[in-house]
MIROVEX-791999 format. One record per atom (N, C-alpha, C): residue in one letter; x, y, z. Coordinates in steps of 0.1 Angstrom, whole numbers, plus 5000, padded with zeros to 4 digits. Example, Ala and Ser with C-alpha at 12.3 -4.5 7.8 and 13.67 -1.06 7.14 Angstrom:
a513249435078a512349555078a513249675078s512849785071s513749895071s512950005079
! end
This chain:
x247731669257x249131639259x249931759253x250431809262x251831939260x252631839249x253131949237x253831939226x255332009235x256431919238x257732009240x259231999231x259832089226x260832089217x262032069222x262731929221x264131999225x265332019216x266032099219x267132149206x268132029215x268631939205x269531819211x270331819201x271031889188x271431859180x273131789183x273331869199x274831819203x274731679202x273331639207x273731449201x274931379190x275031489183x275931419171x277431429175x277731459191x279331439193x279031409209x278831299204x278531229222x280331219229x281231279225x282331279232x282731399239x281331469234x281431609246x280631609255x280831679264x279931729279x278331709272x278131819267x277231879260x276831749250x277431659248x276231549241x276231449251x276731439262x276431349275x275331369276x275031499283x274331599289x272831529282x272931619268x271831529262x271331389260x272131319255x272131209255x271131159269x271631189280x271531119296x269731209297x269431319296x268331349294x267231309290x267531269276x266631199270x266631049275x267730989276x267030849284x266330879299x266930989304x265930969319x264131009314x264231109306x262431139300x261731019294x262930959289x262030789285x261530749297x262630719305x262330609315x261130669325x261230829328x260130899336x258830869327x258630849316x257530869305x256030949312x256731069312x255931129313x254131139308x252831069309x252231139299x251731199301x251631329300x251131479299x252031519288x253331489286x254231579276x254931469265x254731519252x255331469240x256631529238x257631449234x258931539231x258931519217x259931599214x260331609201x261931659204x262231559195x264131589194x264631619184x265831709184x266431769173x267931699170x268531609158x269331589160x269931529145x271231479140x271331489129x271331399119x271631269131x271631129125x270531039131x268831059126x267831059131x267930879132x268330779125x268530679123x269330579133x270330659137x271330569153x270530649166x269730759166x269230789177x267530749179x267230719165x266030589170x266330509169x266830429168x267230329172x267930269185x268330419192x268030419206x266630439214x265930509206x264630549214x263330469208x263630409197x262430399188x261330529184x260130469188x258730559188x258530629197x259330679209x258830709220x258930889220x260130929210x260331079205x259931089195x259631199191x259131239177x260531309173x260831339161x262031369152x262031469145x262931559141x263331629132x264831669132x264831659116x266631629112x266931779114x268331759119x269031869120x269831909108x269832019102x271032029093x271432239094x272232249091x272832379096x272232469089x271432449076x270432569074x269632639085x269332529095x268632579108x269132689113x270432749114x270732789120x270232999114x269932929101x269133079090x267633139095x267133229098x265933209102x264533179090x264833209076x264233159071x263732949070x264732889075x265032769074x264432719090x264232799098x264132759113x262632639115x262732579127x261632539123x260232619131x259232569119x258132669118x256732619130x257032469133x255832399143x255532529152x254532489160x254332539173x254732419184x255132469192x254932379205x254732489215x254332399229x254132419239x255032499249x256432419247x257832509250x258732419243x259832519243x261032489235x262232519245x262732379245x264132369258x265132359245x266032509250x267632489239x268332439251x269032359252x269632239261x270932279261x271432359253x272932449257x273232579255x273332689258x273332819254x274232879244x275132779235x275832809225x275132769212x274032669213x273332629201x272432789193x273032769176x272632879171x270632889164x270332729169x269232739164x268232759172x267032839164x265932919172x264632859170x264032889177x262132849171x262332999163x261132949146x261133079143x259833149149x258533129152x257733129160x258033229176x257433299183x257533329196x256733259203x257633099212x256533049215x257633039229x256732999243x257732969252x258832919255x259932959261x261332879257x262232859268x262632779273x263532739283x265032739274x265932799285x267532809283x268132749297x269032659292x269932579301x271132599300x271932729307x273232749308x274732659316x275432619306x276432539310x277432619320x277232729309x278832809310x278932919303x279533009307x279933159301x281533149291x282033059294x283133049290x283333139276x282333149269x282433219254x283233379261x282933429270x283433549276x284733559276x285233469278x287033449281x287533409267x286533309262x287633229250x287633299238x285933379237x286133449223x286233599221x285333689229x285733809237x284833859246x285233959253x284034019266x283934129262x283934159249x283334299243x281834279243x280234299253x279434299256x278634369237x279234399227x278834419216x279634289204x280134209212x280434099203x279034029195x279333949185x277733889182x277333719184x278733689194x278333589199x277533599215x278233789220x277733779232x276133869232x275933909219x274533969215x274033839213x274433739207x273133649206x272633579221x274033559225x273433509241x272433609248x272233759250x271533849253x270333809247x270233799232x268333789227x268133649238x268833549236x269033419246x268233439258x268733549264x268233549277x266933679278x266733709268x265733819269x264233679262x264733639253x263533599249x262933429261x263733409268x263733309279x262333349291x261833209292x260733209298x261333139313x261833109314x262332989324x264232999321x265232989328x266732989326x266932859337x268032779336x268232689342x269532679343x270532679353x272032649354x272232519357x273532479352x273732349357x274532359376x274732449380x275232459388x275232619396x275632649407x275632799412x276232859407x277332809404x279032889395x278632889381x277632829372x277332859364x276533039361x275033009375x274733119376x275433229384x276633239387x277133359397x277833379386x278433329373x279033359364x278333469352x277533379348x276233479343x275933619349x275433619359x275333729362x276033839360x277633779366x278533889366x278833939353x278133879344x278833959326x277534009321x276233979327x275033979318x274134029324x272834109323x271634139332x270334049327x270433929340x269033909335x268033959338x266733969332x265533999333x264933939344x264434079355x264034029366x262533969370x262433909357x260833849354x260733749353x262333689345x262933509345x262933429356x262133329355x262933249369x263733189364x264533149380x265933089373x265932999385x266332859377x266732719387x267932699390x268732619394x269832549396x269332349394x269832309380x269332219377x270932109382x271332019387x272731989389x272331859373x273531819373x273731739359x273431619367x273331459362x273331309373x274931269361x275031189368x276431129365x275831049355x277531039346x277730929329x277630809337x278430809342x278730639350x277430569357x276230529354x275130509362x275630349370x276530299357x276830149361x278330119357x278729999364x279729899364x280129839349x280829849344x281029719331x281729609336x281629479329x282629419331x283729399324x284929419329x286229439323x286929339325x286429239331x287029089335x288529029324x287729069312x288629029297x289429179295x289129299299x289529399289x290929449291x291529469279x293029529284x292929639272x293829769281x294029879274x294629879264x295029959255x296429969245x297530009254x297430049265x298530119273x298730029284x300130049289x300429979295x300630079312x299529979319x299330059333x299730009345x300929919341x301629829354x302229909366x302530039356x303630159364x302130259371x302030279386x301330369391x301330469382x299530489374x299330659369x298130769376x298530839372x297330959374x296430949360x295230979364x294530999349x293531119352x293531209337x292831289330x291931309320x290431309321x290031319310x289231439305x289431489291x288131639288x289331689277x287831759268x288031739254x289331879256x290231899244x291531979253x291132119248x291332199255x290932319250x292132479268x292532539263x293632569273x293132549286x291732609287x291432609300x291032459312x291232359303x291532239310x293232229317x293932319311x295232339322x295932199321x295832069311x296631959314x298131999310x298232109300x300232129303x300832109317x299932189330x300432189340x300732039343x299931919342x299731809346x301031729344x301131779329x302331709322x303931759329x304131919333x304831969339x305031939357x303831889360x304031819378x304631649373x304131629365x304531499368x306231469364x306831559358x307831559360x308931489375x308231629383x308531619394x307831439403x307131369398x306831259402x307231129394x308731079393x309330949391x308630849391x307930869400x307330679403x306030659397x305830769390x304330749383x304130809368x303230769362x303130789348x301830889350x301330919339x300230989331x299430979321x298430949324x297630929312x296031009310x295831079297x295231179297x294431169285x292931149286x291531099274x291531269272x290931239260x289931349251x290931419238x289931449227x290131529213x291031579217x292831549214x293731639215x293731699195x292931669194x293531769180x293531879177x293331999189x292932099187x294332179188x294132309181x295832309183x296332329202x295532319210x296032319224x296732169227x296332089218x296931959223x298131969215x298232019206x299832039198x300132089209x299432209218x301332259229x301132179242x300532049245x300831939253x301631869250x301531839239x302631759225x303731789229x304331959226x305031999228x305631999239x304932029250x305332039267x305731879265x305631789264x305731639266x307031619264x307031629253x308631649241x309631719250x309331829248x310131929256x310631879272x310131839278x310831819289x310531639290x310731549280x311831399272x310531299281x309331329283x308631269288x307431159284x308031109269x306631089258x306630929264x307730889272x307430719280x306530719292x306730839298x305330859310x304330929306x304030999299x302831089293x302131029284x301130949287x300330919274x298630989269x298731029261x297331109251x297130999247x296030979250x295130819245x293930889235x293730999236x292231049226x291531009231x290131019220x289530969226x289030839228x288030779240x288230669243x286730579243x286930469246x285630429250x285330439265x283930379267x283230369280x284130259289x284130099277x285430089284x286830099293x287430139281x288430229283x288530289296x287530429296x287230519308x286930449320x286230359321x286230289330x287230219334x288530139330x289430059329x290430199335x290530299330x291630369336x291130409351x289930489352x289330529366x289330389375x288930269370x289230209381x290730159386x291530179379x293030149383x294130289383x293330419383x294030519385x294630529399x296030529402x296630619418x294930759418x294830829413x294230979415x293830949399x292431059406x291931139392x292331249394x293031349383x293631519387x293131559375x292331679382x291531769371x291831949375x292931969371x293432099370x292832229365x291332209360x290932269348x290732469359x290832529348x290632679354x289632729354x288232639346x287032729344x286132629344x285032509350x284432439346x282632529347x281832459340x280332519344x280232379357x280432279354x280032149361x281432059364x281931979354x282731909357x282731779358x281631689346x281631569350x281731449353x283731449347x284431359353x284731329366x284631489375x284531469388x284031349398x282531359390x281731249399x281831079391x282331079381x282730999375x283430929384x284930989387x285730899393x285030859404x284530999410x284130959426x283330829428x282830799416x282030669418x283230549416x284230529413x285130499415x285830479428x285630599439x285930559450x287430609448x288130649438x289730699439x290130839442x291230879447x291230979453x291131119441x290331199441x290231289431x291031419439x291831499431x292431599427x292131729422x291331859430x291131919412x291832089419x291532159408x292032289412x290732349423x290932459428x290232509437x289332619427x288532619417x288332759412x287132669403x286132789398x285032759393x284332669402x283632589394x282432529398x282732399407x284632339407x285032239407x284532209425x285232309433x284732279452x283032279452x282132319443x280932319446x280332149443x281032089431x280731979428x281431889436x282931879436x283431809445x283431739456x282931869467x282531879477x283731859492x283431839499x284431879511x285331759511x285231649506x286331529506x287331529498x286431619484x287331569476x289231679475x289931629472x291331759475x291431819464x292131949469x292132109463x293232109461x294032149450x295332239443x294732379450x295732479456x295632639460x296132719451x297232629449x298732709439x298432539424x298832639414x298632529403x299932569392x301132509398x302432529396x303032399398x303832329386x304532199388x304732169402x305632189407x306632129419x305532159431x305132289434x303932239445x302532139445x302232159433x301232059425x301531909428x303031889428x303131779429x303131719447x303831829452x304031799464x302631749471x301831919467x300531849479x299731739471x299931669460x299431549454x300131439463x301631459464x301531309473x301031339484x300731449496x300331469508x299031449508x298031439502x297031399496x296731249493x297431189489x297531049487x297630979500x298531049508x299131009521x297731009529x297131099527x295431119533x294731029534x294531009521x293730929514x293930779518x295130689520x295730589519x295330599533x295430739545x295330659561x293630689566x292830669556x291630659558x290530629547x291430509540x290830459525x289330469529x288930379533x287830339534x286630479541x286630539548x286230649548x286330719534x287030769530x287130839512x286830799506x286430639501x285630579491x284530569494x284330559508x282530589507x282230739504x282530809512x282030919515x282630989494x283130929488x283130959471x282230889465x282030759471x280630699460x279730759469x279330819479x277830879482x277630969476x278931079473x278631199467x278231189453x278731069446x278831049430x277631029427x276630929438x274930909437x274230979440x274331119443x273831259448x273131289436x273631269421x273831309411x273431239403x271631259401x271031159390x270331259382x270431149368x270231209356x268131209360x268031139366x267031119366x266131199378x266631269387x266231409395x266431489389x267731569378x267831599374x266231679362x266031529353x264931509347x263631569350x263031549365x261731599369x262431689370x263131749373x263431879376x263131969360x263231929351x263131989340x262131979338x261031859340x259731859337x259131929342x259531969351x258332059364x258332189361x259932209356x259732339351x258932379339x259032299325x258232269316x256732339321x256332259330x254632269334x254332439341x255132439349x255032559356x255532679343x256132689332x256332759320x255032749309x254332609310x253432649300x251932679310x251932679330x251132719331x251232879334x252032939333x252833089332x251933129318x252533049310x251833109294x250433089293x249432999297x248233019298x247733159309x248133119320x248133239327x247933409323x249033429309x249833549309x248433579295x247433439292x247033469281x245433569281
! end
């Protein structure tokens, strides 16, 4: 039995991408139960995440010394999957290692001085990589364009499977918010390049409908949504919910007019297919990864400026409304394109073909 490592420590903020991501992972490797391969999970609060899995992972606690190389951990395994390319922790060991790139975004947000030491550590990242894995094509055409990989790496295109696998029943459930008045809804953790100021600023231009918008505004980007809100007397139609439950999320997607996702940089995007399983008309900007996931149904912002934004939103709706039933299918087929669980063999395979590389190379 292959011994395999995975760095999962994002587990501990399951209200990001990046602890979906894991999260959904690890239940599809249960349910595949592989045996040929043992996992091993890295994470902080070893106690709520077995108690998701029981006995079926093996464990080690995460704590941020990891991130020291004296402190690293010292096992051997078979291969070691770091499951986000921002994670600072390493095997101390040279032992085979799979990297799974979300996103470059560190290039824009922190700097693209190619001697920065967030963008050197991504370089050892990709030098000491046996296997690389994108979540998408726009992840890898991104990469490339800032970075040289090593023409020895293979490299996949792994797609993400959707949060939403199922239905809740909401028969009883009522929001804190009041959603009698047609809204648009938004959700993702706030950070500028999600672009909801714009959202707050079209809706202006749209009277007959409200706004309401999930994820961690505490960052100071959601103070200048705050602000945009205030600023143009809108705090009765604009509501920042934070964040939310599965509930919740589900409760607004199914009673949203539109899902509108404005964002300027995604690696994936996976609210997108969220709604789509929803069947509601989705919205997003035309740029990054969003037309690749989307796909040809779903509608494109060109210009991402209030007053046009708004316009081609209702012309869009008007679409959507004279061929309902066509757009809700052809949105829930695309949403089930997207399983965590293809996904899954897709990692295991690689796994195998990486540790029969390293016997191979021995």
């Amino acid at each position: 039995m292959y011994k395999i490592f995975l760095e999962t420590h994002n587990l501990n903020n399951l209200h990001t991408g990046f602890g979906q991501f894991n999260l959904h992972i690890l239940k599809a490797l249960e349910a595949i139960n592989d045996p040929e391969l043992q996992f091993t999970i890295h994470a902080g609060f070893k106690d709520s995440i077995k108690k998701e899995f029981g006995s079926f992972f093996k464990y080690k606690i995460y704590f941020g010394a990891r991130r020291y190389k004296l402190a690293r951990i010292k096992s051997r395994y078979d291969v070691w999957h770091s499951l986000n390319q921002n994670t600072k922790i390493e095997p101390y060991k040279d032992i085979p290692y799979v990297l799974t790139i979300h996103d470059v975004n560190f290039i824009n947000e922190i700097s693209n001085d190619p001697n920065h030491k967030r963008n050197l550590r991504f370089k050892e990242k990709l030098n000491k990589a046996h296997a690389i894995t994108y979540i998408s094509e726009f992840a890898k055409k991104s990469t490339h364009k800032h970075f040289k990989i090593p023409s020895h790496i293979p490299e996949h295109i792994v797609y993400n499977g959707n949060p939403t696998t199922g239905f809740l029943n909401l028969e009883n459930f009522k929001p804190n918010v009041d959603t009698t008045t047609p809204y648009f809804f938004a959700i993702g953790d706030f950070r500028a390049r999600k672009n909801f100021h714009v959202l707050v600023e079209m809706i202006a231009h749209l009277p007959n409908y409200n706004l309401i918008i999930a994820g961690n505004n505490s960052r100071s980007y959601g103070e200048t949504v705050k602000k945009r809100i205030e600023d143009l007397n809108l705090q009765t139609r604009v509501t920042l919910v934070g964040r939310i439950s599965e509930e919740e999320k589900q409760y607004y997607l199914k009673h949203a007019s539109a899902f509108v996702f404005p964002s300027l940089n995604e690696g994936f995007g996976l609210p997108i297919i969220e709604a789509m399983k929803f069947g509601i008309p989705v919205m997003l900007a035309n740029t990054s990864s969003l037309p690749e996931i989307g796909g040809k149904h779903a509608f494109y912002w060109e210009e991402l400026t209030p007053k046009p934004m708004a316009e081609k939103l209702v012309q869009c709706l008007k679409e959507y409304d004279s061929n309902k039933e066509f757009y809700k299918q052809k949105y829930i087929e695309r949403a089930n394109m997207f399983t965590w669980e293809n996904a899954t063999k897709q990692y295991i395979e690689i796994y195998k073909q990486v540790i029969e590389n390293a016997k191979r190379s021995k």
